[in-house]
N, C-alpha and C positions, 0 to 999 in steps of 0.2 A: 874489330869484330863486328858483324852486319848485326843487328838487333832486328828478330825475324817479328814481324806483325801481323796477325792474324784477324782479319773482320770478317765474324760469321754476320750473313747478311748485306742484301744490298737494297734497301729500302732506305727510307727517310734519313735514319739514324747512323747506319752501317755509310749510308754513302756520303753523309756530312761527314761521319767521323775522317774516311778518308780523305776527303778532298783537305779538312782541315791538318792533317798530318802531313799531307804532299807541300804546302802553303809552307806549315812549319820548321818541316826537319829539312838538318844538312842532305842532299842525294846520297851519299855515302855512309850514313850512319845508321840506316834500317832500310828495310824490305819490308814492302806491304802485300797483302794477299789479302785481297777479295774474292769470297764464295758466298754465292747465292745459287736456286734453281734457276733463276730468271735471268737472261742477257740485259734485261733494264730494269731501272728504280720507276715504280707509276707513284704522281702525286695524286693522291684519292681524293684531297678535297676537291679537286675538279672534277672526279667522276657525276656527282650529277651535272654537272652545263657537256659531261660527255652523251649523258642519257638525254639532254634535253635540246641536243644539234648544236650547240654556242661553240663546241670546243670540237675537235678533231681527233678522234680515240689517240692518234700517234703521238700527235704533242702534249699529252701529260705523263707521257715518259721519257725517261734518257737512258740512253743506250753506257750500259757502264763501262765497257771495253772504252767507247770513242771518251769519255768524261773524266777515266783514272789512267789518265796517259803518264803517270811514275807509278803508278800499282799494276799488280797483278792479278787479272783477273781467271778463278777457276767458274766455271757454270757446273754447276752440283749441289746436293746435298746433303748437311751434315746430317751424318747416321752414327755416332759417336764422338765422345772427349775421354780423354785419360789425362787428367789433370796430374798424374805422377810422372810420366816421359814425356809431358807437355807434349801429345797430339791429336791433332785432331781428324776421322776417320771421314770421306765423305766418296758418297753415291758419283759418278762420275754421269751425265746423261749418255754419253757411249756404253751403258752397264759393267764401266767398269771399276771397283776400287780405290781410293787413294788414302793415304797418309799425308799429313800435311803438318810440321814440325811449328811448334810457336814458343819464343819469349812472353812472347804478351798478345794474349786472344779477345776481342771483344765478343760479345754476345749479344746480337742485335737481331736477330730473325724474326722477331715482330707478334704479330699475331692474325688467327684467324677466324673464322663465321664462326661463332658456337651453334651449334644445331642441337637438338632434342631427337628422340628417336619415334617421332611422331610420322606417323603411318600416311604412304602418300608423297611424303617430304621431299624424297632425294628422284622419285618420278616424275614431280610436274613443279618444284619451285625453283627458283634460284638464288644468288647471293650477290651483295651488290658490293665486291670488295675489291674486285680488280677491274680495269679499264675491257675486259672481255666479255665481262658480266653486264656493266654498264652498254657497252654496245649491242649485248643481246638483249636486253631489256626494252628498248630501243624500238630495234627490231623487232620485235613479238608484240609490242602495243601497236606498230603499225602492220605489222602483216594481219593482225584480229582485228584492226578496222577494214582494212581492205578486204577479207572475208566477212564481216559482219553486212558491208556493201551488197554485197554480193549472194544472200542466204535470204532465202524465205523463211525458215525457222525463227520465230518469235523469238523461245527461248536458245535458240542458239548463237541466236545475235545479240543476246542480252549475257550473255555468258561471256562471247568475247570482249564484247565492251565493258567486259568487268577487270579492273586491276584491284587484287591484294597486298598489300603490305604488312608485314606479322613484324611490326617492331618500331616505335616510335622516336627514337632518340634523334640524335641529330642525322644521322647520316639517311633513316628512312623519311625524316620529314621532308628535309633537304629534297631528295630524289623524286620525292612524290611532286611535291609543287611542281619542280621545272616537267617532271613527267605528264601533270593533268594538262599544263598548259601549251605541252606538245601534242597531246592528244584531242585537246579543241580545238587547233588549228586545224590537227589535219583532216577531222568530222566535217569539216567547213568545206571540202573540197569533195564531199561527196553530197547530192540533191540527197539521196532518199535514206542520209543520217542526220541527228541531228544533235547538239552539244548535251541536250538532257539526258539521252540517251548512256551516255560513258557514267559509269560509276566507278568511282574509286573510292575504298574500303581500308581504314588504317585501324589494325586490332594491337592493340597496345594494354601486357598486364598491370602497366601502373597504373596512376590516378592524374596523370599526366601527358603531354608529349614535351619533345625540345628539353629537359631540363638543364641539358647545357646552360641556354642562355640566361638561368636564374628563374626564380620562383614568378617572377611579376609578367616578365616576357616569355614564360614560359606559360603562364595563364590568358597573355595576350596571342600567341599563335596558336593555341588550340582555336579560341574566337575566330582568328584570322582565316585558318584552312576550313574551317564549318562553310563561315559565311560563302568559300571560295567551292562549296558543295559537295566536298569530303566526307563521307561518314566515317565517324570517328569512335571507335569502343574501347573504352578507355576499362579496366579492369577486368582483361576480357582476352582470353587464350583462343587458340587455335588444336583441340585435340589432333584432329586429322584431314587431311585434304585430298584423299586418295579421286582418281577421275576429276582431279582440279576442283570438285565439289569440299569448300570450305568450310568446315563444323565449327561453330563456333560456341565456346563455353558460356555462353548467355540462352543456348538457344535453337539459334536462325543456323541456315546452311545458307552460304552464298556458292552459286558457281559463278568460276573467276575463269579466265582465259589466261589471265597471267598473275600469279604469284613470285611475290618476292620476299626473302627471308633478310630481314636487319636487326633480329635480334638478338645483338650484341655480339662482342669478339671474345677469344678466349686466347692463352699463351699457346703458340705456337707447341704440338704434339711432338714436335721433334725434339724437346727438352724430355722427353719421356726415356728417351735411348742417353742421355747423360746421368751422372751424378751429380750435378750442381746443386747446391742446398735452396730449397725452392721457399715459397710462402704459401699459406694456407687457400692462393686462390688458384696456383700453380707457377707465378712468375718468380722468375730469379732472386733471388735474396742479393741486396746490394746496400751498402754505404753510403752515407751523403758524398762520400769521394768516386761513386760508381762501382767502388771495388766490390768483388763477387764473397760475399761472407758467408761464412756458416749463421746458427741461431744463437752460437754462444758469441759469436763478431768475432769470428777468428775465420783472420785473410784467408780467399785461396790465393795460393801462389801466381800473379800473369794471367788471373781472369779479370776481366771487368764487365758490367751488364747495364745498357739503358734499352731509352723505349722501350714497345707497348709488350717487350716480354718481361721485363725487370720490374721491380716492387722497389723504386727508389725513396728513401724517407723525404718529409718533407719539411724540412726546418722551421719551414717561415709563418708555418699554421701554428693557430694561437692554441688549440687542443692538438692534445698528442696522445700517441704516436698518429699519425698524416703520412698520406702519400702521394706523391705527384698522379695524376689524371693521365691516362696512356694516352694521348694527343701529340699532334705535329710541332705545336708550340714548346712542348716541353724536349721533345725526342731530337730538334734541331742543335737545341742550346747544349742536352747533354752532351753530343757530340762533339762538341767544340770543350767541354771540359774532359771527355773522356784522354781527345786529343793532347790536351796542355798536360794530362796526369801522366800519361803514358812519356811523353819527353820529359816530364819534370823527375820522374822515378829514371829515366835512363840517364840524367845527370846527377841523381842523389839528392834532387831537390824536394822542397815539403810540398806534399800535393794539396790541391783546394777543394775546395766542398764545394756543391752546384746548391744554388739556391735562384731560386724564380720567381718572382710574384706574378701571376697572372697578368696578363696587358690585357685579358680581357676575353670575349668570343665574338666568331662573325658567325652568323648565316643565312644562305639564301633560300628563298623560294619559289625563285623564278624572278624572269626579267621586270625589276623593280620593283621586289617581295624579297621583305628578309625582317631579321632581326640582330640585332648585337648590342652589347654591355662593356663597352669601353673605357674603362679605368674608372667605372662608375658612371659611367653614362650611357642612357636610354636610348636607344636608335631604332627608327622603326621604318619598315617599306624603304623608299626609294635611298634614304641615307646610310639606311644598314647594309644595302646591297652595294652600293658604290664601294663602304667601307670593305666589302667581301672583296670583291671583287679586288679594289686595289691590294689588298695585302697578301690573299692568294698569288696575284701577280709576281710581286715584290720576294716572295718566298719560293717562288717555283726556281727550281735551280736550273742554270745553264741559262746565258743573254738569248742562245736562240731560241730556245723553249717558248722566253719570252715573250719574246720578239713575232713568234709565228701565231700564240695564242692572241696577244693584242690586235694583230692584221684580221684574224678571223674573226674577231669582235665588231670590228672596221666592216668587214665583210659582211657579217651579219646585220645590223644595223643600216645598212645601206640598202640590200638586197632582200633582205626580211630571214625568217626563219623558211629551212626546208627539211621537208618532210617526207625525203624521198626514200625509201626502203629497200634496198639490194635484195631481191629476193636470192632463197639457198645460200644464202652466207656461211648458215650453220653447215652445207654439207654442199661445198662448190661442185664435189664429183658424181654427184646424182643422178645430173639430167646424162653424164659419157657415158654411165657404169651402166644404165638403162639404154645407151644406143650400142653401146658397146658387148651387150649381150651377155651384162654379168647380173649378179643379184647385190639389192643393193643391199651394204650392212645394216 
């Protein structure tokens, strides 16, 4: 009898889990089904060197159809579970329905931007969470140089040369760096701008940025981005940014040309249309063994939950209760135990508990800017970015992914950075719909 496998999700988690099941099992003794809305899995930590020309938007994704060549791929949405006739109900992108039958379902669908219902927000910001976003980010810093070029308005040229960032952690610091230092390149390529001119503005409600990388290096990168002429407000919100005009809870109103929202991810909305027994921040309730528990630790039957939607315990913390950090480090390895738990229960075997001690954090700031905490050790600028650099590599799945990212490194380095900007990308059929004598949406 087939042992049906169900992975919601194709992200990080969802697509290690498969590939390590395909590795594993006999071809004959299960059926794997992958559903996601997306035809590919994006690796995020490369979206900032996507924001910042290094990387190629295509190549920090895989195409999951060409990747799970013994699974099965659906493109859809899950829009319910019935954990009693074990199925699961999902959005088809042709509007149409499906049921989808499972023995054993993981639940990997990740998470998404947390937003606030801050006025302004969903008119003039963005989110830097998918390689789309990152490429329109991109894009909008150099199209508001190229119009700043180009304007005799004082303050409308100090507007576009304004970038916001509403969120300091790693992934906004991250983006901002390799961002400012795309954006002074490409001021350099115009006479009548000049690199003082760009400001970038990081509003941050902690007392902090970075605290990934630990209290010491995380009090070193604030230093680090000041000095690099970032202004930085640290315990300091954003009410509202309606007409891109910035209010900021200290005060000051910046107008910004381009805002970006990274403050923070939340579980994935689509756990709202399930019953799964959840935790107090909204993620899956799960076991050290991954399995999907109630509050009283009683199994569901054939679910299991990692990554950034799951609340897995964390053994190895010296205070308790602990819980793993929803990161790529931790969302890879569970995959590969969820893998081994799922064959180990389909032969009656005892399954094992995930445990992980941190190996550590990388990150970057731009070409030769970074920081990281490597098994206890301090790494700063040009050594923390190598270290980024190589291990992102190292993790990015598929040889060719690899392979095409390292060449364009190759390329870049030889050739320098470019900073050329496609205009209408956001809306290719613009300039037809206007010859073609329609109105445009």
């Amino acid at each position: 009898m087939t042992t049906r496998i169900v992975i919601l999700g194709g992200g990080s988690a969802g697509l290690q889990t498969a590939l390590a099941l395909q590795k594993k099992r006999p071809p004959q003794s299960a059926s794997i089904t992958v559903i996601d809305p997306s035809p590919y899995m994006t690796y995020q930590p490369f979206l900032p060197e996507v924001a910042g020309g290094h990387i190629d938007p295509k190549d920090v994704t895989v195409p999951l159809r060409k990747t799970l060549k013994r699974s099965k791929f659906i493109q859809g949405a899950m829009s319910g579970i019935d954990t009693d006739s074990k199925k699961v109900t999902v959005d088809l992108v042709d509007g149409r329905t499906s049921e989808v039958a499972y023995d054993h379902l993981v639940v990997a669908i990740g998470a998404v931007t947390r937003t606030f219902p801050t006025p302004g927000l969903a008119e003039n910001a963005v989110g830097f969470k998918s390689v789309e976003e990152a490429s329109y980010v991109r894009a909008r810093i150099l199209g508001n140089i190229e119009k700043a070029a180009s304007t005799t308005d004082p303050a409308e040229r100090a507007k576009l040369l304004t970038v916001v960032f509403v969120g300091g952690g790693y992934t906004g610091v991250e983006a901002m760096g390799e961002l400012l230092d795309t954006a002074n390149s490409a001021v350099d390529q115009y006479p009548v701008l000049s690199r003082h001119e760009v400001r970038f503005v990081l509003v941050e409600a902690l007392d902090r940025v970075a605290p990934e990388v630990g209290p010491e290096l995380s009090k070193w990168t604030l230093g680090a981005l000041r000095a690099r002429g970032i202004d930085i407000r640290l315990k300091t919100t954003m009410p509202s940014c309606e007409n891109g005009d910035c209010v900021l809870s200290d005060g000051e109103t910046v107008p910004a040309g381009t805002i970006v929202w990274t403050a923070g991810v939340k579980p994935n909305p689509a756990l709202d249309s399930t019953t799964l027994p959840r935790g107090p921040k909204g993620h899956v309730n799960a076991n050290a063994k991954l399995e999907v528990v109630t509050d009283e630790g009683k199994r569901v039957d054939g679910v299991w939950a990692l990554g950034d939607n799951a609340q897995v315990p964390d053994l190895t913390a010296a205070k308790q209760p602990a819980y793993y950090p929803p990161n790529a480090q931790n969302a890879v390895r569970q995959a590969v135990t969820v893998a081994e738990n799922i064959l180990a229960s389909m032969a009656g075997e005892p399954l094992v508990e995930y445990r992980h001690e941190s190996v550590g954090t990388v990150a970057s700031y731009g070409i030769g800017k970074g920081a990281a905490l490597i098994q206890g050790v301090h790494l700063k600028n040009l050594f923390a970015w190598l270290a980024h650099r190589g291990y992102h590599l190292l993790a990015m799945p598929t040889f060719t992914r690899k392979w095409r990212i390292l060449t364009g490194w190759v390329t870049n380095l030889v050739g320098g950075r470019d900073e050329t900007t496609l205009e209408n990308m956001n809306d290719p059929r613009a300039n037809f719909v206007a010859l073609a004598g329609g109105v445009k949406k």
